[in-house]
BALOBA-1460 file (C-alpha; in Angstrom, 3 decimals):
// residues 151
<rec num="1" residu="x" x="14.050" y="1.823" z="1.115"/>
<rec num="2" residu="x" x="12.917" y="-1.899" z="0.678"/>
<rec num="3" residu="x" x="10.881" y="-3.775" z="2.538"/>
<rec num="4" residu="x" x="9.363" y="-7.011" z="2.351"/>
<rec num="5" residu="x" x="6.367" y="-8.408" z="4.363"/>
<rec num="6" residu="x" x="4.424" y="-11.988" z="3.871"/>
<rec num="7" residu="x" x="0.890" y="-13.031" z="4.936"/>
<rec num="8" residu="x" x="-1.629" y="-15.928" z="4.957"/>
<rec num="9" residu="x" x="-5.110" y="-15.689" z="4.953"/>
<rec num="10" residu="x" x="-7.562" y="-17.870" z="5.102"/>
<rec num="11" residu="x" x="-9.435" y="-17.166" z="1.909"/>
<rec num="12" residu="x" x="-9.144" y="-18.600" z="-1.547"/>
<rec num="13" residu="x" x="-6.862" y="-17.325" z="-4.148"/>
<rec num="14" residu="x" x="-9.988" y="-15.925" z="-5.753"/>
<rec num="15" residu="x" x="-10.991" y="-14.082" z="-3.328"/>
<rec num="16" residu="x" x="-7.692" y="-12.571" z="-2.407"/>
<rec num="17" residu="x" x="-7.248" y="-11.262" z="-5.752"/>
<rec num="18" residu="x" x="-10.526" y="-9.928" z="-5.814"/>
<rec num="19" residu="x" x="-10.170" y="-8.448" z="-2.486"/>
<rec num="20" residu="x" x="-7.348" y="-6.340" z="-4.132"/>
<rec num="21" residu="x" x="-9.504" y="-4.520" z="-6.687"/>
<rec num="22" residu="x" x="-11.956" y="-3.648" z="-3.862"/>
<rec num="23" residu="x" x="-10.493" y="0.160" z="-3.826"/>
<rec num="24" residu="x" x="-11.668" y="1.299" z="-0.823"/>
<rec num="25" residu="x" x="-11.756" y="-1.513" z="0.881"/>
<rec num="26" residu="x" x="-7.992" y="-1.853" z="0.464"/>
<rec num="27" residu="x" x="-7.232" y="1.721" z="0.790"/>
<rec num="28" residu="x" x="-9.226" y="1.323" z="4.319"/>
<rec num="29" residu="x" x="-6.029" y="-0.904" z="5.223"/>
<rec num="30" residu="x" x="-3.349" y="1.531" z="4.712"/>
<rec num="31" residu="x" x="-3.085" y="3.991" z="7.549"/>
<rec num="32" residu="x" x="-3.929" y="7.671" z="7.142"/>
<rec num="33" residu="x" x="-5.456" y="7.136" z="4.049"/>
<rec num="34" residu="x" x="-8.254" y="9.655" z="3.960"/>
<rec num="35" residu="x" x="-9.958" y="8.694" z="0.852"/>
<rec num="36" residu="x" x="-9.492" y="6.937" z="-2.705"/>
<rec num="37" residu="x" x="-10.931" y="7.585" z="-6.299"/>
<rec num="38" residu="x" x="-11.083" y="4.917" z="-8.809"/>
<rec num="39" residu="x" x="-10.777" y="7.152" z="-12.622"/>
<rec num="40" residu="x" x="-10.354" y="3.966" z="-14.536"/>
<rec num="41" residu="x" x="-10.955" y="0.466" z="-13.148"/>
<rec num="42" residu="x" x="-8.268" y="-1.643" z="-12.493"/>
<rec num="43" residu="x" x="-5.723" y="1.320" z="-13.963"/>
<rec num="44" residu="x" x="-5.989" y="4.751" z="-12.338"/>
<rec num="45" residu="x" x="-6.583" y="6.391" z="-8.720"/>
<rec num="46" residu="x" x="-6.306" y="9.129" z="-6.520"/>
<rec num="47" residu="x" x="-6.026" y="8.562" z="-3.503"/>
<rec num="48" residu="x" x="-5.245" y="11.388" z="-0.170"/>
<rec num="49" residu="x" x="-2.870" y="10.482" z="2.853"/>
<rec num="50" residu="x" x="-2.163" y="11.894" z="5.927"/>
<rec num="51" residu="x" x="0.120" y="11.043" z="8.902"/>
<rec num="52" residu="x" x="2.877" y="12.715" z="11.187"/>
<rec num="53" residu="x" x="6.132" y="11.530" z="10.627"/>
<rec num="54" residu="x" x="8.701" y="13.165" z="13.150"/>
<rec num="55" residu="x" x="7.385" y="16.664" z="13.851"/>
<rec num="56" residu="x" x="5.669" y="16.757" z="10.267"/>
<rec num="57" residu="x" x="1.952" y="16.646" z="9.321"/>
<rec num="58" residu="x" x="2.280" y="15.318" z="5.920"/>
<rec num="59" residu="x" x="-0.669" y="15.367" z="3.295"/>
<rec num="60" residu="x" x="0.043" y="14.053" z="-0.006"/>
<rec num="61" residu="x" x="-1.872" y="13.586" z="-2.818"/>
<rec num="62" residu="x" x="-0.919" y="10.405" z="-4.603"/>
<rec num="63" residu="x" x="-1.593" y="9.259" z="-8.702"/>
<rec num="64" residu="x" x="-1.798" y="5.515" z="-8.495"/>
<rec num="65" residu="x" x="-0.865" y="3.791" z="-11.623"/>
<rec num="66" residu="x" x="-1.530" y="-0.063" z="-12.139"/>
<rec num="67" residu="x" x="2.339" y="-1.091" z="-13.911"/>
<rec num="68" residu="x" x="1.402" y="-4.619" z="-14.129"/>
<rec num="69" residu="x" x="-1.475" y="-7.399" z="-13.126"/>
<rec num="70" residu="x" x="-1.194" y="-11.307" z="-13.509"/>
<rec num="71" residu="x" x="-4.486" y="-12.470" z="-12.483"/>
<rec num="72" residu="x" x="-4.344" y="-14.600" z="-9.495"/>
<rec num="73" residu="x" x="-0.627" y="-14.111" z="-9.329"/>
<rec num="74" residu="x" x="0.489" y="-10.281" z="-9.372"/>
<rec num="75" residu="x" x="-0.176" y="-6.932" z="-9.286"/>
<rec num="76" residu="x" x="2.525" y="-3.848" z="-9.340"/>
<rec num="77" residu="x" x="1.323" y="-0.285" z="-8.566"/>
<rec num="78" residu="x" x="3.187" y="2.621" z="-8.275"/>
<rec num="79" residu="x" x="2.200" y="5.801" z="-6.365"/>
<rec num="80" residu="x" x="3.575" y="9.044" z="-7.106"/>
<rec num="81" residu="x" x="2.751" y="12.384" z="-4.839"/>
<rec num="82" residu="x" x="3.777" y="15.636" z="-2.863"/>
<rec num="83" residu="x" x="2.977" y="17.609" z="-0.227"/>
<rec num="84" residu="x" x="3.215" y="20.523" z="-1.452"/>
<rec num="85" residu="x" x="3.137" y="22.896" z="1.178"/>
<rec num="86" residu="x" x="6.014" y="21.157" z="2.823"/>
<rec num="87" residu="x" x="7.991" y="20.465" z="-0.299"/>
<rec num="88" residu="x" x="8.270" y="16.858" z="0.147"/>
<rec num="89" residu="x" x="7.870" y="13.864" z="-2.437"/>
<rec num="90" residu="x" x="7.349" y="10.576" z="-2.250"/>
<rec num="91" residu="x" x="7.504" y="6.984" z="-4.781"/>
<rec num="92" residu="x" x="5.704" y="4.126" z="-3.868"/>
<rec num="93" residu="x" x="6.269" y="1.066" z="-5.624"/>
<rec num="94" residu="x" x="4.071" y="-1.811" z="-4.434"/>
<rec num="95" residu="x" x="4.395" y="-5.685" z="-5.763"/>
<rec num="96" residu="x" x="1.761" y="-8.198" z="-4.931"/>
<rec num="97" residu="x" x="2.254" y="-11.589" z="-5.464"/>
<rec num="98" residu="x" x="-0.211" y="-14.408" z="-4.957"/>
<rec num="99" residu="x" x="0.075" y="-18.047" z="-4.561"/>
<rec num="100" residu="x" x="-2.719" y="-20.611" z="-3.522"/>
<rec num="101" residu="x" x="-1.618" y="-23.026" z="-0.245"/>
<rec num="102" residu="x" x="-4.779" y="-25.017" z="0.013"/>
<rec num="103" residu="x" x="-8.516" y="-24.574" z="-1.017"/>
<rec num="104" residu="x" x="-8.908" y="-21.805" z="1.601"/>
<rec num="105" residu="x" x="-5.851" y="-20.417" z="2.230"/>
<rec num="106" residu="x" x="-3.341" y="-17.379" z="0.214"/>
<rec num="107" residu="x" x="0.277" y="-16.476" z="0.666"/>
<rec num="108" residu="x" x="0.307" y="-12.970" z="-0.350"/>
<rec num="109" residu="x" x="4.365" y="-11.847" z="-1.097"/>
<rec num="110" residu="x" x="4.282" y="-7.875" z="-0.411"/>
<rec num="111" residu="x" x="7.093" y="-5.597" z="-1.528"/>
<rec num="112" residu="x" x="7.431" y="-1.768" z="-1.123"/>
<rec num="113" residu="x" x="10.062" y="-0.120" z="-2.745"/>
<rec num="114" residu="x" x="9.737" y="3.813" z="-0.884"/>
<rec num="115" residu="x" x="11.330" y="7.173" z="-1.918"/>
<rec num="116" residu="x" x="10.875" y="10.391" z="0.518"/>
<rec num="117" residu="x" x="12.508" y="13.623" z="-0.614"/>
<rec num="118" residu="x" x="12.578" y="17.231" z="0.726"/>
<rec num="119" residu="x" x="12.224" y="18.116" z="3.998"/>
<rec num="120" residu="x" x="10.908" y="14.898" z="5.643"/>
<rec num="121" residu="x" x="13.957" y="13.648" z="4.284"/>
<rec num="122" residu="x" x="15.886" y="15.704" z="6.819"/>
<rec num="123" residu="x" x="14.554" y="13.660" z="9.815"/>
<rec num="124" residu="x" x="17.042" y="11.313" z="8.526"/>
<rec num="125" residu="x" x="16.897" y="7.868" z="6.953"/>
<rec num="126" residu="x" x="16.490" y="5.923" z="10.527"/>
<rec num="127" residu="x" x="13.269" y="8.090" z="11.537"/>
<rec num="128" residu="x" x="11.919" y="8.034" z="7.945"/>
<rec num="129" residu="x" x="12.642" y="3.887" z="7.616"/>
<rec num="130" residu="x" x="11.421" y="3.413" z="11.147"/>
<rec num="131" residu="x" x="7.633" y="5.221" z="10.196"/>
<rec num="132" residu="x" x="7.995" y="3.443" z="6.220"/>
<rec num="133" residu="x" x="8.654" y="-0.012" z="8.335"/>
<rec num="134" residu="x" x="5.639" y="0.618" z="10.927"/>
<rec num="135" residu="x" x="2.964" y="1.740" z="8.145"/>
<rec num="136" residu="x" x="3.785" y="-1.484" z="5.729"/>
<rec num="137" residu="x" x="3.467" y="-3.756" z="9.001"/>
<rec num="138" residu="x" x="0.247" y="-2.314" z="9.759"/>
<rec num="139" residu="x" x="-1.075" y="-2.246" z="6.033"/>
<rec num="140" residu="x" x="-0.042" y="-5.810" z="5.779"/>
<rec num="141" residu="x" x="-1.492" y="-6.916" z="8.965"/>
<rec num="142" residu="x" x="-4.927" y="-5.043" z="7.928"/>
<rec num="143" residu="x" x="-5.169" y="-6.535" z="5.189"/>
<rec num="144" residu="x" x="-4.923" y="-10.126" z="7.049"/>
<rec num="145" residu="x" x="-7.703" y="-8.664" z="9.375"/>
<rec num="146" residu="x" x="-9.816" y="-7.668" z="6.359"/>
<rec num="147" residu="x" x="-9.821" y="-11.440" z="4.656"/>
<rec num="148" residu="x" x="-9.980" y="-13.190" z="7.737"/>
<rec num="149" residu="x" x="-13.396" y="-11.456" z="8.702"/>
<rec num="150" residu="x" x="-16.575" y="-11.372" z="6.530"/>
<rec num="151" residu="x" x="-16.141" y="-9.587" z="3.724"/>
């Protein structure tokens, strides 16, 4: 599943790239994310998510691996995890590109590429798209919240 969301905030390009090596701070944006562990900077994390999709309490325990970074212009993660006890996998891969539209202002280009397998799977591929969809909206529009305020 692909899907594609773009923001503006009203920060500098410098500060919107920093803003995405702030671990937690980001992680804070994506919902159900119950924690994040930086093991090398700017490389490596763990990171723990929970969230009901369907009748499902899912828990996964993700590897986040830093693919590629462009400073100021792009950064491509992927995340890799299960939930084990309900025998279900998932692939995130996440592309971040920036471009500066002013002295104080970012377009950030977001793109998720998703893969759910095993028995969340079985909800079908509407349900499963429909909760993907809703969680990239919201991570997207947190992380507008998060540069528009004080950081």
């Amino acid at each position: 599943m692909h899907f594609e969301e773009e923001i503006r905030v009203p920060v500098s390009l410098n500060e919107a790239w920093d803003f995405l090596w702030q671990a937690e701070r980001l992680a804070a944006c994506l919902p159900g994310c119950k924690s994040v562990q930086e093991l090398e900077p700017r490389k490596r994390y763990k990171a723990q998510v929970e969230d009901h999709v369907g009748p499902f309490r899912v828990h996964f325990d993700l590897d986040v691996v830093v693919e590629a970074s462009e400073p100021k212009e792009h950064v491509r993660l992927v995340a890799t995890g299960q939930d084990r006890r309900l025998g279900a996998s998932q692939r995130v891969a996440l592309d971040v590109r920036l471009k500066g539209a002013g002295p104080q202002e970012t377009i950030l280009n977001v793109n998720a590429d998703v893969e759910i397998l095993g028995k969340i799977a079985t909800l079908g591929q509407f349900v499963v798209k429909r909760k993907v969809k809703e969680i990239v909206s919201r991570f997207t529009e947190n992380v507008r919240m998060q540069l528009q305020s004080p950081g």
